[in-house]
Backbone of each chain as ProteinMPNN parsed JSONL, in Angstrom:
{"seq_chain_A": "XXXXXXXXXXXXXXXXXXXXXXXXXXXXXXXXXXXXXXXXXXXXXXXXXXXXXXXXXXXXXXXXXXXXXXXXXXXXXXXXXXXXXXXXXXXXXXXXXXXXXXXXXXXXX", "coords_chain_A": {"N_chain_A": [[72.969, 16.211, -57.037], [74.462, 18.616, -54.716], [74.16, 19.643, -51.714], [74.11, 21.995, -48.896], [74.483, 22.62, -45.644], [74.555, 24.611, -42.941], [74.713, 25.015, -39.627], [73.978, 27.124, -37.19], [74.391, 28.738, -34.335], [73.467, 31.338, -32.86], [73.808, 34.953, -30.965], [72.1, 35.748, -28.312], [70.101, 38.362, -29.12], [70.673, 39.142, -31.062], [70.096, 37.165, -32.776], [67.509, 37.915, -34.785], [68.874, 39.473, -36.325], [70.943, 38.569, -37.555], [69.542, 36.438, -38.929], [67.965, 38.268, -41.386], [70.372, 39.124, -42.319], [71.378, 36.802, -43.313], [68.881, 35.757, -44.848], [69.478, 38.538, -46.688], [71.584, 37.402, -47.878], [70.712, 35.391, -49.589], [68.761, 36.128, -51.276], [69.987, 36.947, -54.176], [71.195, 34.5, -54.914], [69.223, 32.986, -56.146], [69.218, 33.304, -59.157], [71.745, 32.853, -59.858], [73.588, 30.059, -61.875], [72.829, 26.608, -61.699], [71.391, 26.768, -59.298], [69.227, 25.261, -56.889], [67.222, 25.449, -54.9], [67.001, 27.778, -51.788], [66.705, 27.924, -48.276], [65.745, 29.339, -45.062], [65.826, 28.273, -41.944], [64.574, 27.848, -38.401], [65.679, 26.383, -35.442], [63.196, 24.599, -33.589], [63.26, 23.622, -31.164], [65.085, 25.458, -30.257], [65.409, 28.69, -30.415], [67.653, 30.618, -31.057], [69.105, 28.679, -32.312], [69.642, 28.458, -35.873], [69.052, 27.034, -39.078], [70.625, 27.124, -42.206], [70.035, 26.773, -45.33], [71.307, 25.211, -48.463], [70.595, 24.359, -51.962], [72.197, 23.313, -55.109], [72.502, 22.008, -58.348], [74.672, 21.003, -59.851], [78.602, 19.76, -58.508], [80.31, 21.175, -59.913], [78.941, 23.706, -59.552], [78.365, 24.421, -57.023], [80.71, 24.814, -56.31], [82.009, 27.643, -58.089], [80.047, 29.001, -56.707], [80.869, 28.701, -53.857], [83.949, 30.1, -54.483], [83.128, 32.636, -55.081], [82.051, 36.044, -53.846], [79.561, 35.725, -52.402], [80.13, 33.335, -50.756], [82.539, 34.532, -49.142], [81.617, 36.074, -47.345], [79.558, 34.636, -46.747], [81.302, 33.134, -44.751], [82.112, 35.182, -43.025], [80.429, 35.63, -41.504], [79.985, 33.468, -40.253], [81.328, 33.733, -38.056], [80.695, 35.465, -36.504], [78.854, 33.818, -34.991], [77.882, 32.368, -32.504], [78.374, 29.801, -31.423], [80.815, 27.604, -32.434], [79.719, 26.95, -35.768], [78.379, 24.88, -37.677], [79.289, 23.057, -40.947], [77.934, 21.449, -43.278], [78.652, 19.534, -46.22], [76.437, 18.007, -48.627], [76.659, 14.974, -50.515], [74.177, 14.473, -52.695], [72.74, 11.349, -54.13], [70.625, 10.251, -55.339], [66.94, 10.45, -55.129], [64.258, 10.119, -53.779], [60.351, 10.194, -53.579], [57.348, 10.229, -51.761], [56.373, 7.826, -53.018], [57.82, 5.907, -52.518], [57.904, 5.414, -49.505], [54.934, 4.226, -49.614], [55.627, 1.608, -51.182], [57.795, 0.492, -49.656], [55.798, -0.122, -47.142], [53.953, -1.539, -48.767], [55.724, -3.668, -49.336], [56.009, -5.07, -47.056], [53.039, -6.218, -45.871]], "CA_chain_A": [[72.645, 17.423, -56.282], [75.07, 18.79, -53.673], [73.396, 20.425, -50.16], [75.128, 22.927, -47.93], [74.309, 22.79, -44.529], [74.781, 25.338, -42.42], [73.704, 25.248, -38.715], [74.715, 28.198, -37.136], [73.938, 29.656, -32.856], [73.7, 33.212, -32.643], [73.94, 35.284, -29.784], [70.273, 35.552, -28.125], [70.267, 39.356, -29.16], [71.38, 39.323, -32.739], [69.309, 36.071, -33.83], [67.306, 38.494, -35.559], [69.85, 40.55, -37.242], [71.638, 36.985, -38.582], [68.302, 36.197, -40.357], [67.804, 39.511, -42.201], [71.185, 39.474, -42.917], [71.077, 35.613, -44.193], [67.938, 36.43, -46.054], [69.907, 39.564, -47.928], [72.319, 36.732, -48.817], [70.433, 34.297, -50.32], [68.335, 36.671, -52.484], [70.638, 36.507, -55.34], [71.487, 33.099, -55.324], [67.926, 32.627, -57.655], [70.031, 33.709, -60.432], [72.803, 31.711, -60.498], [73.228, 28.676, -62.575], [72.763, 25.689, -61.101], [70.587, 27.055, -57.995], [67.939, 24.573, -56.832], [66.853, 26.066, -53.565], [67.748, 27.789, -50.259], [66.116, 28.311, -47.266], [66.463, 29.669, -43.54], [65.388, 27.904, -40.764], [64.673, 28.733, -37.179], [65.239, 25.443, -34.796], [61.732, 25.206, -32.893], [63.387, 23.69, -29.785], [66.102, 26.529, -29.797], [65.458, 29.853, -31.213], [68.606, 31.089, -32.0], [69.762, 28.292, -33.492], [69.813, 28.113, -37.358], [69.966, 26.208, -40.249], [70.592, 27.628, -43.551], [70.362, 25.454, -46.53], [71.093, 25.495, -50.012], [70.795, 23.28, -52.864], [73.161, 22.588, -55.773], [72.639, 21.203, -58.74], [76.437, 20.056, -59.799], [79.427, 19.582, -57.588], [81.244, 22.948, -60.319], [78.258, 25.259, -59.769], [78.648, 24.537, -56.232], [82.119, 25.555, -56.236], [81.215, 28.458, -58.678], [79.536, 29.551, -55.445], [82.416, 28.99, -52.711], [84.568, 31.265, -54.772], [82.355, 33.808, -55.028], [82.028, 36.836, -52.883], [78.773, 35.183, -51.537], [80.79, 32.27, -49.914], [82.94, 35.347, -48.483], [80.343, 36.953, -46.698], [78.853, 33.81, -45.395], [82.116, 32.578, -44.271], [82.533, 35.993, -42.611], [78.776, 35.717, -40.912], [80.131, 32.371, -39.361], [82.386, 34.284, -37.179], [79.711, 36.022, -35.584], [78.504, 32.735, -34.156], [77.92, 32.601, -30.761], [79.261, 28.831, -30.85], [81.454, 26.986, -33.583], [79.055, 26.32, -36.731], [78.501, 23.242, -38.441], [78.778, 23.197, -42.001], [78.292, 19.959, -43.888], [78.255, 19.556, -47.818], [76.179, 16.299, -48.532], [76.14, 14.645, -52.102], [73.223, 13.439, -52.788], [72.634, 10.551, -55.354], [69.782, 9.316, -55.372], [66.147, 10.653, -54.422], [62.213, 9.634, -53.908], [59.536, 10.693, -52.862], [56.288, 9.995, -50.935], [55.969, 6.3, -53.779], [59.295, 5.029, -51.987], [56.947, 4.606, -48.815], [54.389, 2.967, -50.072], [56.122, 0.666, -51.708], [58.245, -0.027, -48.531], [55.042, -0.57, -46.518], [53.172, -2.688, -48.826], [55.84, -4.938, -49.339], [55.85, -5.471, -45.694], [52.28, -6.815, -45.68]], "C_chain_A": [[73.583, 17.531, -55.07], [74.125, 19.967, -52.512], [74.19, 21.132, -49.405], [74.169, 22.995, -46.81], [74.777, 23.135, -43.557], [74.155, 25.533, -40.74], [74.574, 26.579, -37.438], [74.195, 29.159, -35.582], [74.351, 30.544, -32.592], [73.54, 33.513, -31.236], [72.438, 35.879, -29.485], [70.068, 36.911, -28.824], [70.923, 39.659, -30.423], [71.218, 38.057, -33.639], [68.422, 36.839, -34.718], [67.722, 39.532, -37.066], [71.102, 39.624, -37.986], [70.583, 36.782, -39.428], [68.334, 37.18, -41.011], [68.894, 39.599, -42.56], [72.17, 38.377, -43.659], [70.647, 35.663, -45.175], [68.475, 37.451, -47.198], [71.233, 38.468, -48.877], [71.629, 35.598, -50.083], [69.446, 34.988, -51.538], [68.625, 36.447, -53.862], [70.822, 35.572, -55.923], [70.651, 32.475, -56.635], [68.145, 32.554, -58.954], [70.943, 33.21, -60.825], [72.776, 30.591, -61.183], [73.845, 27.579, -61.754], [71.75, 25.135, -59.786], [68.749, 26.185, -58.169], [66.938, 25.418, -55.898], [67.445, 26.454, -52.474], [67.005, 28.528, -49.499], [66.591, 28.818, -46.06], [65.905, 28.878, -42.789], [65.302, 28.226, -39.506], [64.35, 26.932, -36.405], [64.071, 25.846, -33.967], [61.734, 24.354, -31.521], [64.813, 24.691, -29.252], [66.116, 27.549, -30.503], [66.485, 30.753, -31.532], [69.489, 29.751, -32.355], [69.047, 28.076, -35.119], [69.918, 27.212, -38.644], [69.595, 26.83, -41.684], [71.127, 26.425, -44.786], [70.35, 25.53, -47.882], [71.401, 24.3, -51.156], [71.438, 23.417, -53.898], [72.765, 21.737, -57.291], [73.895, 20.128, -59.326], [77.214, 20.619, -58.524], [80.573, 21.387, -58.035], [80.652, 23.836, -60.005], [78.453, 25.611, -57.752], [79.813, 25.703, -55.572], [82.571, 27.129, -57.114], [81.373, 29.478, -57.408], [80.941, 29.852, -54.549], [83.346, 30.09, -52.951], [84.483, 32.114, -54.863], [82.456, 34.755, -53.5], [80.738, 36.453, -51.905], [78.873, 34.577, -50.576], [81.903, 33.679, -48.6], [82.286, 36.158, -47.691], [79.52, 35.739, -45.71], [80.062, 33.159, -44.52], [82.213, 33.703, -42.965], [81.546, 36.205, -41.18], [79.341, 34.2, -39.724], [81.328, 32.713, -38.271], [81.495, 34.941, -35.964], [79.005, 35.259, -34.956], [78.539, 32.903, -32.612], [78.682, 31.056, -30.003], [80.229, 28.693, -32.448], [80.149, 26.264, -34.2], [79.553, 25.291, -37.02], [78.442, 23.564, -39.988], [79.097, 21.855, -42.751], [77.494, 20.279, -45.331], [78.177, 18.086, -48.028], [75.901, 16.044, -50.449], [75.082, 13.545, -52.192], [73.058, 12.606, -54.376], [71.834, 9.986, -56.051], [68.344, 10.382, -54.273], [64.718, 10.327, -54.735], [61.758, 10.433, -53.268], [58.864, 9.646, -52.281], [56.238, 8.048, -52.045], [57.068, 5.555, -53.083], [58.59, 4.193, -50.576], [55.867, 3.583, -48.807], [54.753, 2.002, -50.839], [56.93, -0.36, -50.684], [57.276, -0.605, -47.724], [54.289, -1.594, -47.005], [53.838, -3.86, -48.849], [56.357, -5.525, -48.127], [54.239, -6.415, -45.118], [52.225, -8.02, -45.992]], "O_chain_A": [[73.562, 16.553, -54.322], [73.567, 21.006, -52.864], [75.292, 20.592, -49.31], [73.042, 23.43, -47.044], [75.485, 22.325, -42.959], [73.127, 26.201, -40.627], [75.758, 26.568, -37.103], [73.64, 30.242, -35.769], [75.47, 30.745, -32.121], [73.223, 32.673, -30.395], [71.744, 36.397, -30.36], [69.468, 36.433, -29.788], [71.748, 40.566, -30.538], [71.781, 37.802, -34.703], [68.545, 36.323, -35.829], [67.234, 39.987, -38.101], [71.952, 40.019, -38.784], [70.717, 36.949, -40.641], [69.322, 36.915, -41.695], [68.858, 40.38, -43.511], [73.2, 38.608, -44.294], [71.241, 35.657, -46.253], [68.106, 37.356, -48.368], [71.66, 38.634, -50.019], [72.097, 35.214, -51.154], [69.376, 34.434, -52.635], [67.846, 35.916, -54.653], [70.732, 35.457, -57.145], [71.03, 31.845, -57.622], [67.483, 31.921, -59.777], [71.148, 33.029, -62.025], [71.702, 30.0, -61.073], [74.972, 27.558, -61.259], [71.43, 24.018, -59.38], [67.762, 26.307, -58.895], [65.933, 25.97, -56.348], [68.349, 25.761, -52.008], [66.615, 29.645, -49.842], [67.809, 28.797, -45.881], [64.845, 28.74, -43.4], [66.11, 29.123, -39.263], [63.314, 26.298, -36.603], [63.842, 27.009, -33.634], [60.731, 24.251, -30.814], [65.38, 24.632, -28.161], [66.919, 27.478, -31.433], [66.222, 31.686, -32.291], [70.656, 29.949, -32.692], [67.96, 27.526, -35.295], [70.997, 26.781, -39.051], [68.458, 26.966, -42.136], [72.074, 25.663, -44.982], [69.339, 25.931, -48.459], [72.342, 23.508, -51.109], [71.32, 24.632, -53.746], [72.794, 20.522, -57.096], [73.984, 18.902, -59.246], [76.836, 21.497, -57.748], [81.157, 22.21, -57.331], [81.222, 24.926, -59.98], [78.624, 26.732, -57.274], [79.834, 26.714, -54.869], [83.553, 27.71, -56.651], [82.232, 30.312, -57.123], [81.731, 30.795, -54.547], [83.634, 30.912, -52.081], [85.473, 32.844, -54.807], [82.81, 34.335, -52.399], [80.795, 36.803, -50.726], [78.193, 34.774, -49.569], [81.85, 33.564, -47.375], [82.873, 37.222, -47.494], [79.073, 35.794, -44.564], [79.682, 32.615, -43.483], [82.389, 33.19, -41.86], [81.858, 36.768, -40.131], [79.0, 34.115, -38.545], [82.091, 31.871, -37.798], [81.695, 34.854, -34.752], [78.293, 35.847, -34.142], [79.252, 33.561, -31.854], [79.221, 30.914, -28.906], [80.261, 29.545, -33.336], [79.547, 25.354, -33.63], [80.661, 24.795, -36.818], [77.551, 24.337, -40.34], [80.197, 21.307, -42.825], [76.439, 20.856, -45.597], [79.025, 17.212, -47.849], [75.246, 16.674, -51.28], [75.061, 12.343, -51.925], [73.217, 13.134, -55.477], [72.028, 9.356, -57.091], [68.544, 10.87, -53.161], [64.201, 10.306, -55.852], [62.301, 11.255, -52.531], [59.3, 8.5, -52.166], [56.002, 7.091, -51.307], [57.019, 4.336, -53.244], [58.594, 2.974, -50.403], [55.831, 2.489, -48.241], [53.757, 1.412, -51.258], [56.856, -1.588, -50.733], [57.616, -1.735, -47.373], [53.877, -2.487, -46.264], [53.292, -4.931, -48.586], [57.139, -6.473, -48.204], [54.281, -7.153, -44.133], [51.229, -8.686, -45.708]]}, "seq_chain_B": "XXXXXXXXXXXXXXXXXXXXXXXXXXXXXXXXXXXXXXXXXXXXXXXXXXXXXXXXXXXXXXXXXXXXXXXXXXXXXXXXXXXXXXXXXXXXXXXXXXXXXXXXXXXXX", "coords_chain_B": {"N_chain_B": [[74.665, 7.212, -46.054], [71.069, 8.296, -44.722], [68.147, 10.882, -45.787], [65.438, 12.285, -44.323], [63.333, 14.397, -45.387], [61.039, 16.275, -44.717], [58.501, 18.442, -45.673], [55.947, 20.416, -44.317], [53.308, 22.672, -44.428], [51.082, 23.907, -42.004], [47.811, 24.96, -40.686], [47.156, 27.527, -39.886], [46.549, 27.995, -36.898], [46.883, 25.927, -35.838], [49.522, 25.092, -35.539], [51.15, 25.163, -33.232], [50.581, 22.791, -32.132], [51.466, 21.007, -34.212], [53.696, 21.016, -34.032], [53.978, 20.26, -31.457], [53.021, 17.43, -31.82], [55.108, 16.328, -33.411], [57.188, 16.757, -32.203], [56.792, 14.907, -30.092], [56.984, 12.618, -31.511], [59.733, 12.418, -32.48], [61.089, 11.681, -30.247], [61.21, 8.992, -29.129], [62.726, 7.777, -31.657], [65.732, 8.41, -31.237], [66.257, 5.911, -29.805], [66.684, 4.162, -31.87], [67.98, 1.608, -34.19], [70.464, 2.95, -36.06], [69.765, 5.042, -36.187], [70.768, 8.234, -36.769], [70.072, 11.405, -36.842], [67.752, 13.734, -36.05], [65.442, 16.715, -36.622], [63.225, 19.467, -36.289], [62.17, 22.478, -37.893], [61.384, 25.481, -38.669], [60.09, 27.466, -40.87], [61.766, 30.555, -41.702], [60.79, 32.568, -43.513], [58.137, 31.98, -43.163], [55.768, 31.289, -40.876], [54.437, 28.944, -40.325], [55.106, 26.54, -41.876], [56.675, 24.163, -41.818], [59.691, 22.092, -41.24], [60.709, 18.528, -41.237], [63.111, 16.707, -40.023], [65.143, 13.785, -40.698], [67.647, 11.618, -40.215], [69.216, 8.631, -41.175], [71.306, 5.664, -40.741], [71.735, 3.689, -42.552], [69.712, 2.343, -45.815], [68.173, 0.098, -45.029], [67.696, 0.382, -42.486], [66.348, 2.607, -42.349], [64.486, 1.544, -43.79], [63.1, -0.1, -42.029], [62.011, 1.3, -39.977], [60.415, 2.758, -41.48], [58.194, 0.715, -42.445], [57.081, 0.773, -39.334], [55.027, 1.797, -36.59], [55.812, 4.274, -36.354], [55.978, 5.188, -39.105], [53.603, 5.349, -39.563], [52.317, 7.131, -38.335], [53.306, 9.403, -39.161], [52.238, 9.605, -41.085], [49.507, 9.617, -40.991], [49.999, 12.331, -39.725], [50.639, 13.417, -41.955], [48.068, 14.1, -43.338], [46.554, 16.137, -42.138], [47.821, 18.433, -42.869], [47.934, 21.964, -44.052], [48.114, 21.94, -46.947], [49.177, 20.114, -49.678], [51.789, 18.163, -48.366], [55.523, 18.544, -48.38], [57.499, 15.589, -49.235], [61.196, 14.285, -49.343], [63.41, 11.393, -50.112], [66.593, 11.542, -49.567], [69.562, 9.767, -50.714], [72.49, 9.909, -49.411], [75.967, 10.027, -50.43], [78.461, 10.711, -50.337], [79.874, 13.379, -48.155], [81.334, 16.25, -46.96], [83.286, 18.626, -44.82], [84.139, 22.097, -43.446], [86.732, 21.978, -44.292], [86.653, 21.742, -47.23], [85.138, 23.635, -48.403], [87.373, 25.618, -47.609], [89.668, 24.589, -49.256], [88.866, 24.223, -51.77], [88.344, 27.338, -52.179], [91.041, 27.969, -52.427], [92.439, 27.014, -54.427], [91.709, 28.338, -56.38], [93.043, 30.82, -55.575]], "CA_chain_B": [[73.451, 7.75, -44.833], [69.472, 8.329, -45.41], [67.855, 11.567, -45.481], [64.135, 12.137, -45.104], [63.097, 15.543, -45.499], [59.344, 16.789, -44.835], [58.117, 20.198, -45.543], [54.271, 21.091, -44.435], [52.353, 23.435, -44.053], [50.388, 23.983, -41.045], [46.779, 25.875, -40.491], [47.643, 28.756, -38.695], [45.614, 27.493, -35.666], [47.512, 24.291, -35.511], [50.976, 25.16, -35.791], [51.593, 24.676, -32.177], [50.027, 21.619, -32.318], [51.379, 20.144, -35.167], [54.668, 20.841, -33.615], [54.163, 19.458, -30.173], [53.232, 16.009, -32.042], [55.825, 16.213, -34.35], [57.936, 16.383, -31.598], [56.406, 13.604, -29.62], [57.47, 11.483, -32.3], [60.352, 12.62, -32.898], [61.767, 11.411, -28.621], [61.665, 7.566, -29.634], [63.646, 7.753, -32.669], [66.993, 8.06, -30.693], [67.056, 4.418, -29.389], [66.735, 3.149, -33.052], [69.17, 1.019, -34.324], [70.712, 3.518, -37.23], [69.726, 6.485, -35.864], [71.668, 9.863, -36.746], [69.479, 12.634, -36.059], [66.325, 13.794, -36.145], [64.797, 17.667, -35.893], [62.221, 19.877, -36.748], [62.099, 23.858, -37.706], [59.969, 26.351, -39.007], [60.743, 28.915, -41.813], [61.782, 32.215, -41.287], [59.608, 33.4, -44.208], [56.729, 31.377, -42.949], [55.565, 30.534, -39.158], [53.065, 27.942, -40.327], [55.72, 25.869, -42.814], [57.569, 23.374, -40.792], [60.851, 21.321, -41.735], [61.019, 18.094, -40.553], [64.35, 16.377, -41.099], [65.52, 12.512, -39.792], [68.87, 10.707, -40.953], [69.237, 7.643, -40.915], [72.823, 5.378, -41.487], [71.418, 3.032, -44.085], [68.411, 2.502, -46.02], [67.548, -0.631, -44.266], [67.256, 1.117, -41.171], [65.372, 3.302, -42.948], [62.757, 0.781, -44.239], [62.409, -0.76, -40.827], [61.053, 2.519, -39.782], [59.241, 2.841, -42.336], [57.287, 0.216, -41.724], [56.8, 0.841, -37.787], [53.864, 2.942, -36.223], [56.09, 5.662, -36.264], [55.596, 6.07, -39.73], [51.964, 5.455, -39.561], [51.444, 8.174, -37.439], [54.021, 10.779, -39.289], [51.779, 9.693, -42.563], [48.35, 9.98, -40.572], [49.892, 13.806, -39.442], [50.633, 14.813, -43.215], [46.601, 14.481, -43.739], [46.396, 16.771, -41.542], [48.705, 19.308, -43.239], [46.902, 22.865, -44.861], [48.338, 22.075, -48.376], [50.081, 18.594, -49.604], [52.974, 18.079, -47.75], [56.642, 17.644, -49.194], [58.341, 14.534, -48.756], [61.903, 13.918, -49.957], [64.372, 10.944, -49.655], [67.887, 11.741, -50.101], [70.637, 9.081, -50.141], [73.583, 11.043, -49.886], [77.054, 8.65, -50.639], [79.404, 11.992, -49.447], [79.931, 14.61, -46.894], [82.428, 16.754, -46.691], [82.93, 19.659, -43.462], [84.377, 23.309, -43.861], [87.932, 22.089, -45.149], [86.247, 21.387, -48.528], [85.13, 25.063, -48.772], [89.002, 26.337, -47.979], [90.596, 23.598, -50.531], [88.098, 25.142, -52.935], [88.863, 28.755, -52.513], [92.91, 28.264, -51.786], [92.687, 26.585, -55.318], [91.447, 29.827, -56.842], [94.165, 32.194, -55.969]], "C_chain_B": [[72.081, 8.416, -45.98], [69.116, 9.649, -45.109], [66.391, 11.481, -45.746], [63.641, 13.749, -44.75], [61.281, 15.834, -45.511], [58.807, 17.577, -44.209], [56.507, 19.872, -45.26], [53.961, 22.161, -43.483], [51.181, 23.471, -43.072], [49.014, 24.887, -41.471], [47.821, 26.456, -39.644], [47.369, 28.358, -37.102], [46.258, 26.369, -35.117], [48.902, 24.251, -35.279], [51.722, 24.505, -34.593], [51.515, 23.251, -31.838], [50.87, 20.197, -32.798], [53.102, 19.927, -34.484], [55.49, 20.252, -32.104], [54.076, 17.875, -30.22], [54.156, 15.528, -32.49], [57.053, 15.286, -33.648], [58.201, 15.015, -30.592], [56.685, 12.245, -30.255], [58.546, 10.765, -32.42], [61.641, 12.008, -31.295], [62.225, 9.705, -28.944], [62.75, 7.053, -30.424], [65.025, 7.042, -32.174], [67.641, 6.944, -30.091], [66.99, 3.58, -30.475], [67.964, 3.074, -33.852], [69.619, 2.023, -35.917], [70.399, 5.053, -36.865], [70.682, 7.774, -35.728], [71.217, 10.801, -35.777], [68.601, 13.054, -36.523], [65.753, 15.568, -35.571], [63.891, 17.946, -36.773], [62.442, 21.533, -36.57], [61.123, 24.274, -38.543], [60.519, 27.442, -39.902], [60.947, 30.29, -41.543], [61.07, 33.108, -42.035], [58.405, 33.171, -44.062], [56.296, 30.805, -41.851], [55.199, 29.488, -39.499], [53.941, 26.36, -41.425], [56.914, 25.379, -41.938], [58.548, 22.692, -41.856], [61.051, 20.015, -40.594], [62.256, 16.921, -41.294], [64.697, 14.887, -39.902], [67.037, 12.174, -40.703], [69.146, 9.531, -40.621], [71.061, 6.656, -41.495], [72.358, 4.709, -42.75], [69.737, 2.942, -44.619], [67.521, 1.697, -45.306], [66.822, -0.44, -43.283], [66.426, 1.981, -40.86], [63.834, 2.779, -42.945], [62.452, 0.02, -42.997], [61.614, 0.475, -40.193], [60.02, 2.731, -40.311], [58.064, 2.126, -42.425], [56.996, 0.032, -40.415], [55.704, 1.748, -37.746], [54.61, 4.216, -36.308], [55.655, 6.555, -37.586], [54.352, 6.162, -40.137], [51.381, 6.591, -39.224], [52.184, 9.382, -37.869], [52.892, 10.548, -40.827], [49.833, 10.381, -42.038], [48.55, 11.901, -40.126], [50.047, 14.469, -40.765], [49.041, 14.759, -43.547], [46.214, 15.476, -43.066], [46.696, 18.658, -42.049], [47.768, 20.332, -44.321], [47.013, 22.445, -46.132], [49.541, 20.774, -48.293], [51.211, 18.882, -49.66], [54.281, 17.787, -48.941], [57.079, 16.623, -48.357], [59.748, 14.149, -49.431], [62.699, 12.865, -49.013], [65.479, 11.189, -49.999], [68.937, 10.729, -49.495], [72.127, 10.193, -50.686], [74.844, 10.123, -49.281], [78.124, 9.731, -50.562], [79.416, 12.913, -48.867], [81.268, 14.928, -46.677], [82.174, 18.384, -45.328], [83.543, 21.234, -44.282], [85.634, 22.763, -44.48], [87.493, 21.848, -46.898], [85.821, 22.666, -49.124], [86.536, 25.215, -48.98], [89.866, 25.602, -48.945], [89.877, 24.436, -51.636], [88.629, 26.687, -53.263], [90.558, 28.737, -52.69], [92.637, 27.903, -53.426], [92.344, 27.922, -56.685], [91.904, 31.114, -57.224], [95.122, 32.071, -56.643]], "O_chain_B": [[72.015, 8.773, -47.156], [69.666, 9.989, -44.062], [65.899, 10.961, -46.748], [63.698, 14.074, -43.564], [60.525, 15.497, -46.423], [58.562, 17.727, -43.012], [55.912, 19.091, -46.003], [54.226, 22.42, -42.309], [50.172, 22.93, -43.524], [49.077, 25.513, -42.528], [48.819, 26.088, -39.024], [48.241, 28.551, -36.255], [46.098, 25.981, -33.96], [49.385, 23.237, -34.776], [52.593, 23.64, -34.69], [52.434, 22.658, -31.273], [50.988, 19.07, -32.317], [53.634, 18.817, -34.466], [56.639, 19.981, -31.752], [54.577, 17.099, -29.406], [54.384, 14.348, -32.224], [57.606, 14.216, -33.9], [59.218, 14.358, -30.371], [56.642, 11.128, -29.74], [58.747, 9.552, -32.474], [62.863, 11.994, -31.442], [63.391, 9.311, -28.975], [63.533, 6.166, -30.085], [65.442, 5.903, -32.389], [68.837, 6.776, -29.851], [67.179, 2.375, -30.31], [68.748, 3.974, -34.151], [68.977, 1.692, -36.915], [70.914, 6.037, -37.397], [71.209, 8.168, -34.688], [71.55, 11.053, -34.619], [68.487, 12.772, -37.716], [65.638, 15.776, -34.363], [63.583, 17.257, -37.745], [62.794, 21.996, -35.485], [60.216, 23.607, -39.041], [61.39, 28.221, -39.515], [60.046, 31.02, -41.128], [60.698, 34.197, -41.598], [57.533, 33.852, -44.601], [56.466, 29.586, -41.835], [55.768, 28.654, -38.795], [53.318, 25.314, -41.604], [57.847, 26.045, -41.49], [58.321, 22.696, -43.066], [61.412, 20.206, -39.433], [62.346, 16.471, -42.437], [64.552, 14.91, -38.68], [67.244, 12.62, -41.831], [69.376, 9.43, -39.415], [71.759, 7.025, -42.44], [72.6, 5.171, -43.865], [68.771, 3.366, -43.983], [66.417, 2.089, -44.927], [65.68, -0.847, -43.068], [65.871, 2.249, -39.794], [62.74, 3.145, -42.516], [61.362, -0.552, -43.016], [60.412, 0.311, -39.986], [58.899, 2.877, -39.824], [56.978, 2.702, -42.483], [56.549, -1.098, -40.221], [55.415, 2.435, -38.726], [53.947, 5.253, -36.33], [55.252, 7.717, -37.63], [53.991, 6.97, -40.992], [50.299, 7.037, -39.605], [51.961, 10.419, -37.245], [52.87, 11.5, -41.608], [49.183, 11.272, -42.584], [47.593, 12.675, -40.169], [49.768, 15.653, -40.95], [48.78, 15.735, -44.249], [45.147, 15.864, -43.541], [46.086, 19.681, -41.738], [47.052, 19.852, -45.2], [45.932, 22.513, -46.717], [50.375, 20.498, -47.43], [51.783, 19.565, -50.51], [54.193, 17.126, -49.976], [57.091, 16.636, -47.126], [59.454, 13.465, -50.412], [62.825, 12.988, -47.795], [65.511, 11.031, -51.219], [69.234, 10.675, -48.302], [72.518, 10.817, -51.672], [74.882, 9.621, -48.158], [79.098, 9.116, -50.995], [78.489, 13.598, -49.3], [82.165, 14.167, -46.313], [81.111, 18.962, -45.103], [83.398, 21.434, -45.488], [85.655, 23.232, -45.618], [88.44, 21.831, -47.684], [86.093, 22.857, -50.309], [87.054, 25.057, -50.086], [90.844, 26.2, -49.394], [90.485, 25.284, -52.29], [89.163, 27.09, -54.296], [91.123, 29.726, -53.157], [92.612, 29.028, -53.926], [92.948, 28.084, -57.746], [91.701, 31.954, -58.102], [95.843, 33.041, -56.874]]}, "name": "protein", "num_of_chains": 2, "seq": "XXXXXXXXXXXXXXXXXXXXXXXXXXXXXXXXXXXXXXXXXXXXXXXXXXXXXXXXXXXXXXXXXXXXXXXXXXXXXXXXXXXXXXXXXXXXXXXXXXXXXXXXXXXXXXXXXXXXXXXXXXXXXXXXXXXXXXXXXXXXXXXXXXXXXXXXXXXXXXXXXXXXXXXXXXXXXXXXXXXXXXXXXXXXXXXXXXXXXXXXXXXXXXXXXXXXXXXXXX"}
């Protein structure tokens, strides 16, 4: 699974009008092949900052994406930043859930 | 590097709440040995649906956490949670920044 992470500080006065115009991007995405998930976020110790996130299932559908006019549009959206975005693409390899803890904790007893 | 990802759902009533402990938790973290980074947001389609996100460098560093009160008391707040919480771990073994987008598209034209 590859992750796109997007964190992204708008200008106080057009944090609203970045989400709604996030949100009209990620609509589509549902449809593509490969598409796990993608969300918006709203940091909740800084309200205009952002994190937009999307999931991946291969490293081609990913890239799929990038080339796309979607990737052109969010690239275009990261201009309108109020600082320099972050964008980090993480490969993930490996994942658990909630049994990974308990397993860590009991064999601590 | 470690990712631990955990989505819940708040009561409506609690939200503030859930996010003033969250955060209380979340202040310690930063003098632990492995420590990345650590936040917490809130959905833009959903007030009440929190994101809480930690990174850690290795897993070790991970499972020493894991067994500490910290995560006693982040496992005692998902009982808390309106509807069962997500929990994901993600080991993620690459990261790449924005030049990995523009290599992508340049390769295109």
């Amino acid at each position: 699974m590859v992750q796109v992470i997007l964190r992204i500080v708008t200008h106080p006065d057009s944090a609203k009008e970045m989400i709604h115009t996030l949100r009209s991007l990620m609509l589509p995405l549902q449809a593509a092949a490969g598409f796990i998930a993608c969300r918006l976020y709203v940091d909740t110790e800084c309200p205009e900052e952002l994190c937009y996130v999307e999931e991946w299932q291969t490293s081609g559908q990913l890239d799929q994406q990038i080339r796309s006019s979607h990737y052109t549009r969010l690239l275009a959206l990261m201009e309108e930043a109020a600082e320099p975005p972050s964008l980090r693409l993480n490969w993930v390899t490996d994942s658990k859930g909630l049994e990974y803890l308990e397993t860590v904790r009991r064999v601590d007893r």
